[in-house]
N, C-alpha and C positions, 0 to 999 in steps of 0.2 A: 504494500500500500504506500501511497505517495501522497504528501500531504503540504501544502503551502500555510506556512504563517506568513503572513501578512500584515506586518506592524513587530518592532524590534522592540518594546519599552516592556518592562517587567511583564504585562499580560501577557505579551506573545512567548517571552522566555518562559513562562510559567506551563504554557498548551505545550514548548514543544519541548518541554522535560517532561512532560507527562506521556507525551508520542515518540520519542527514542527512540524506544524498546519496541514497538510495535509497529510505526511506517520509517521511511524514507522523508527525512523532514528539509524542506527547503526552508529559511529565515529570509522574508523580503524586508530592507532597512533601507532606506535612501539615505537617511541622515546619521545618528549617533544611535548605537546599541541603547538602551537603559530607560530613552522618554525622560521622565523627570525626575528620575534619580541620578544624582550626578554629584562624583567626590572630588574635587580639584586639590592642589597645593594651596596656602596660604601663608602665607610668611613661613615658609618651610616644613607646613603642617599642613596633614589630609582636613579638610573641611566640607563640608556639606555644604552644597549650593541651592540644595530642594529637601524635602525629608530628611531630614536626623535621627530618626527611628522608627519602631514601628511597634502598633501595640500587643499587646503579649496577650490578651482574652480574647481575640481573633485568634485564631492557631496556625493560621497555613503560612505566616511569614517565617513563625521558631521552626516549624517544621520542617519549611523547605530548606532553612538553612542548616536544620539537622542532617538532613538528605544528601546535604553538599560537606558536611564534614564541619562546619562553619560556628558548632554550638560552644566549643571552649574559645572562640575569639569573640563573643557576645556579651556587651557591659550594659548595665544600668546607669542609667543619668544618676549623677550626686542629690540625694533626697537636698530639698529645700521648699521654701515656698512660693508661691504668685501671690500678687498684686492686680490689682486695677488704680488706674490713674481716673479718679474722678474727686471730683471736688476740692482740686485747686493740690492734689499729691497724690502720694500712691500709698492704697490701700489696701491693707492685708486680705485677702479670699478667706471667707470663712470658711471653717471646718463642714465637714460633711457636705457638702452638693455635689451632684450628681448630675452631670450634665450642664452645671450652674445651678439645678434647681436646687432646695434648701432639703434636709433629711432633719435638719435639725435647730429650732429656733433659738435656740443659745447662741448659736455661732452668729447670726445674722444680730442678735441682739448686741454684741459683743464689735459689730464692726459700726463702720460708719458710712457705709455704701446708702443704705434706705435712709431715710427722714423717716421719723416718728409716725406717721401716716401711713408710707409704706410697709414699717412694719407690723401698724397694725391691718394691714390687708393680709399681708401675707399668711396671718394669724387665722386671718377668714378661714382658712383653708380647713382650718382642723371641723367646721362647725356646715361647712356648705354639703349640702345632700350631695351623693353620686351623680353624676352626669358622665353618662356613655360619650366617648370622643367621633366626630363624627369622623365618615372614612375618609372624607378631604381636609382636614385641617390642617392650618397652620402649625408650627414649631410654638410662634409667638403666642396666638389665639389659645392653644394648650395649657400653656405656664399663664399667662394674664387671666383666663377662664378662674383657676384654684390660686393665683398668688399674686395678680396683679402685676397692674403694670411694671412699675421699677422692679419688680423680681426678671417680668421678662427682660425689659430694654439694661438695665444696669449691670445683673448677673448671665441671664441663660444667653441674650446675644450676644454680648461680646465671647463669650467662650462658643456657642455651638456653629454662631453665625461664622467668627473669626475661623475654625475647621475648615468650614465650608465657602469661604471669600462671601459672605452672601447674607440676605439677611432674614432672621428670624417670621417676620412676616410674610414671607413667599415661599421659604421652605418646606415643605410636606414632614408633618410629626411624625406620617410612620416610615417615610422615606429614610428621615435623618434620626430619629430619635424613639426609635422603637422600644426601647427600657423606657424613656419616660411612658407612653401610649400603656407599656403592659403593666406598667404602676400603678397607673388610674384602674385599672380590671383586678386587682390584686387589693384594693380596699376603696370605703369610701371619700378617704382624703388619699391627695397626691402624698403629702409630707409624708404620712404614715406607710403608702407607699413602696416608698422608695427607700422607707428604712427597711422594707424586704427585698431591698436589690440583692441578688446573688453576689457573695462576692467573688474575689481571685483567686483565693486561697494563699494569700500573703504574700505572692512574689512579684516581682519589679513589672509596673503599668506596662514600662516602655523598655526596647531592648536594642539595640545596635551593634554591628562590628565594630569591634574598636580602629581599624582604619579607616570608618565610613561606613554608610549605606550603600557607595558606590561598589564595596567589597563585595557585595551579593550578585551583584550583576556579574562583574569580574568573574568570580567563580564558577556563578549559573552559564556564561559563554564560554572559560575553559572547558568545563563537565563536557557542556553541549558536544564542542567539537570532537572533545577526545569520545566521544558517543557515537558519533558519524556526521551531525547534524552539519548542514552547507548553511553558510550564511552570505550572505547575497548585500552586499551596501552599497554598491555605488548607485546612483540615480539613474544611471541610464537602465540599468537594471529592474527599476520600477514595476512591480504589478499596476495595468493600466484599466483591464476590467473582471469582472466576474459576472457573469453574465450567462443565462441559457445552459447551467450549468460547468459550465468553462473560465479556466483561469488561464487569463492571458497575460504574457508579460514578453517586455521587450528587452532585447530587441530581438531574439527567439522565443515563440510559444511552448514553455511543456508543458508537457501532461501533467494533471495529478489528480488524485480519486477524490480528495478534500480540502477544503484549506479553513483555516482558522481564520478570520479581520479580526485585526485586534489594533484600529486607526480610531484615529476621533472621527466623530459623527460625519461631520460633512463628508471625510474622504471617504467613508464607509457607504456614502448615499452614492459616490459619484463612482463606487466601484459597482454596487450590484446593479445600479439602473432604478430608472423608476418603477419597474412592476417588482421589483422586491417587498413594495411596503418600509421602506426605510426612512422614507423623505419623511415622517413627523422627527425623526433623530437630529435631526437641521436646525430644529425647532426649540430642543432643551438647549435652556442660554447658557451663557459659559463665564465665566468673571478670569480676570488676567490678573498676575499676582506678581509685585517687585520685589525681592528680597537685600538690604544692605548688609554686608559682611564688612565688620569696621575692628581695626584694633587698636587697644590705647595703652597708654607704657604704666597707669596704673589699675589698682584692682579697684571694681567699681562693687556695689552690696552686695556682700556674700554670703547675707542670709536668701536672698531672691533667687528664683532662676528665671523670674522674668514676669512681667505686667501686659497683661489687656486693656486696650482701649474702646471704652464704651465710641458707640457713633455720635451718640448726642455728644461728646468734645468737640466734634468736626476739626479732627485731626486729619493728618495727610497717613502718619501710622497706624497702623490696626493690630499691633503688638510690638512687644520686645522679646527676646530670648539672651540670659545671660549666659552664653553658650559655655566661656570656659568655666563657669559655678556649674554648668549643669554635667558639662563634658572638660574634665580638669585637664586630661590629656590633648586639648588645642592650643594651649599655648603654654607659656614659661609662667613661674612663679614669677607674683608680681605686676604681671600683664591681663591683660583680658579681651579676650574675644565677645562682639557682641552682635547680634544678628538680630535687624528691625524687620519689619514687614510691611509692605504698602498695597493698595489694590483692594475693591470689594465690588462683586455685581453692581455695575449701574455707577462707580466711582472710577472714574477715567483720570482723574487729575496725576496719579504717579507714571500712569502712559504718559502722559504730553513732556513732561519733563525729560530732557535732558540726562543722561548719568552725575553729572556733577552738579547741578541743582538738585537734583534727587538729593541725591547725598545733603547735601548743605542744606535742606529744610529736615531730613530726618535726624541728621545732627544735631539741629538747633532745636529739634523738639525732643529728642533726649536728652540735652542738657537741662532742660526744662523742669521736664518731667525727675529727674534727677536732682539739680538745684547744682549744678556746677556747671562750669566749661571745659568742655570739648576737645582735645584735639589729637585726632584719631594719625596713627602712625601708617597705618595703609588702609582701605577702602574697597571694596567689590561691589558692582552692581551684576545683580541677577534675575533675568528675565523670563515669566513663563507666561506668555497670553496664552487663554484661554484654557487653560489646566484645570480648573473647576467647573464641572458640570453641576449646575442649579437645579435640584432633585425638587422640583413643584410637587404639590400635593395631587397625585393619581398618575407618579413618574411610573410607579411600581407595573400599574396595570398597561397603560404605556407601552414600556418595556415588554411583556409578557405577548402584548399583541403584535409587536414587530417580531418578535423572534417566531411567532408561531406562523404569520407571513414567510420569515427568508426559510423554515423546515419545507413549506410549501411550495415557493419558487426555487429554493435553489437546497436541498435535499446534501449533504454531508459539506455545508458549508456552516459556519458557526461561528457568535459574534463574542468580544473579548474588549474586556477594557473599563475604564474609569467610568462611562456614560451611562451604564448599567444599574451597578447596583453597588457602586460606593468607589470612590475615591482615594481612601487608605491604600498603601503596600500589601496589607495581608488580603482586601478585598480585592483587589485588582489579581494578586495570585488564584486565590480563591474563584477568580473568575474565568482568568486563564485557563485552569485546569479543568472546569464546567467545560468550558468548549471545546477541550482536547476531546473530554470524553462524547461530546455532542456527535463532534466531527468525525471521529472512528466507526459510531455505533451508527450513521446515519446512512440510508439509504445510499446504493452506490451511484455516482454519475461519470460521466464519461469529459472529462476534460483533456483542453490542447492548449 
């Protein structure tokens, strides 16, 4: 059996470790192996330019890197706290939330994020009847519904929105936040809840290679090759359609019994054609996202590993990460690595900017927000348009009816990728490996 992947970024590597061992796997990549995972140099250290880790209560990211040999180079970020920058500084994250949502009103009483008002909304929560979530709702409408406003806008969107470049009000609840949705079913207050969130069983949220996230991919295209797998990068090389059952690519057609897409949306419509059923895929919006990689010759607070910024700031940032408090191993004692963040669905302003005006308004809003000045030893700017696909509420079903289109137009062809069904590392694996298995098991067709 002969099988094309079609897209080079974790989801495709993910289908075609799972197809090895069983077809003839081609890799089509015009551009960089990996998509948005990606480990550069930085003053002489491996850095992350996209993901920093990946979380551990999903399983298929530990897993795969179990698979690759990869589990004694996987560290845990340095325990520390978050912040939110609201109300003229930054302020401590209360204990217990869950998603941002609250488990427990000690913590919120104890911070200084809500006004006296707000928390006695939040409070409502314990005393309001059950109300069933409806199947379309919001992320925001959810948490605002049992806890009101400033629970949603102050705590759950800067944390769920900021995940997701995007904002709490147009998000889909059971798209994005499914533990919250089975909380609400799980009693008649949220808060109570979500104090029966399952937990982890004590071990570290988050995990990463200690050379990187890049490390994964690295290893996932060693494996590959040393497997048999071809990988194909140049662009002339390009898969141009999929179509009528047939995968074509230039600048010779071959054959192959299957292929994985595992491309963003648009290229995905403009590979199967219009009778695939794909063109609503065009459709789910996508938010672009800047990342600043800045170092400075001293150490900035080392009890933080970094602050969210609510929207209502109307800042240009949408977070901070104190990279070396959280990842000690980026830089030298003494120094500090620190990585902002810009971009949100529907917020263009970090696109229009320039690299070096970028830079110099997010430095000048972390000094801010810090209460010092600035002046950072070296600098990166890092660019990902449209890396976030915007999960609207009835993505799920969506999703479900395009794939059950391309089973029926195009029969062991199978779709892969962030656009689906999450965003994450581990989801994107997780998704990739769905399609390997789609693509094997699925009717045969005859391509050229």
């Amino acid at each position: 059996m002969r099988v094309a992947v079609v897209g080079g970024g974790i989801a495709g590597l993910a289908a075609a470790w799972d197809l090895r061992h069983v077809a003839e796997v081609t890799v089509f990549e015009p551009n960089r192996l990996g998509g948005s995972i990606l480990t550069t140099e930085f003053e002489g250290r491996p850095v992350d330019e996209g993901a920093d880790a990946f979380l551990t209560r999903v399983p298929e990211a530990v897993q795969l890197c179990e698979e690759l040999g990869l589990q004694d180079e996987l560290v845990a970020p340095a325990v520390g706290a978050s912040a939110l920058w609201a109300n003229g500084g930054l302020q401590r994250l209360p204990e217990g939330l869950v998603l941002g949502a609250p488990s427990d009103l000690g913590g919120l009483l104890q911070s200084r994020i809500l006004s006296p008002l707000g928390l006695a909304r939040a409070a409502l929560d314990l005393v309001l009847p059950r109300r069933r979530p409806a199947a379309a709702l919001s992320v925001r409408d959810l948490i605002a519904d049992r806890f009101g406003a400033q629970v949603a806008d102050r705590l759950v969107d800067p944390l769920v929105g900021g995940i997701h470049a995007g904002w709490t009000g147009e998000l889909g609840a059971a798209e994005v936040t499914p533990q919250l949705v089975e909380a609400t079913q799980r009693a008649r207050s949220l808060l109570l809840g979500l104090r029966g969130t399952p937990k982890s069983g004590g071990g570290p949220v988050f995990l990463a290679p200690r050379p990187g996230v890049g490390r994964l991919v690295e290893a996932l295209v060693r494996s590959l090759s040393e497997a048999g797998v071809r990988f194909l990068t140049e662009a002339a090389q390009a898969v141009t359609t999929i179509s009528s059952g047939r995968v074509v690519v230039e600048p010779n057609p071959e054959p192959f019994d299957a292929a994985v897409v595992a491309t963003p949306a648009r290229r995905t419509a403009e590979l199967l054609g219009p009778d695939a059923g794909v063109d609503a895929l065009v459709r789910v919006p996508t938010a672009s996202v800047v990342l600043l990689t800045a170092s400075f010759p001293q150490p900035l607070p080392p009890a933080l590993n970094g602050f969210l910024v609510p929207r209502a700031e109307r800042r240009l940032m949408t977070a901070c990460s104190f990279a070396s408090n959280k990842w000690p191993h980026w830089s030298e004692p003494g120094r500090s690595v620190v990585r902002v963040s810009a971009g949100r669905h529907r917020d263009l302003r970090a696109l229009e900017l320039d690299d070096d005006a970028l830079a110099d308004r997010l430095l000048d809003e972390l000094g801010q927000a810090l209460g010092v000045a600035l002046s950072p030893t070296a600098t990166r700017v890092s660019r990902w348009p449209d890396a976030f696909p915007q999960y609207l509420p009835g993505h799920s079903a969506l999703v479900a009816a395009v794939e059950q289109s391309v089973s029926q137009h195009h029969p062991r062809v199978a779709l892969a990728g962030s656009t689906y069904r999450g965003s994450g590392i581990p989801a994107c694996i997780a998704s990739g490996r769905r399609a390997a298995r789609m693509a094997a098991l699925g009717s045969e067709v005859t391509a050229i």
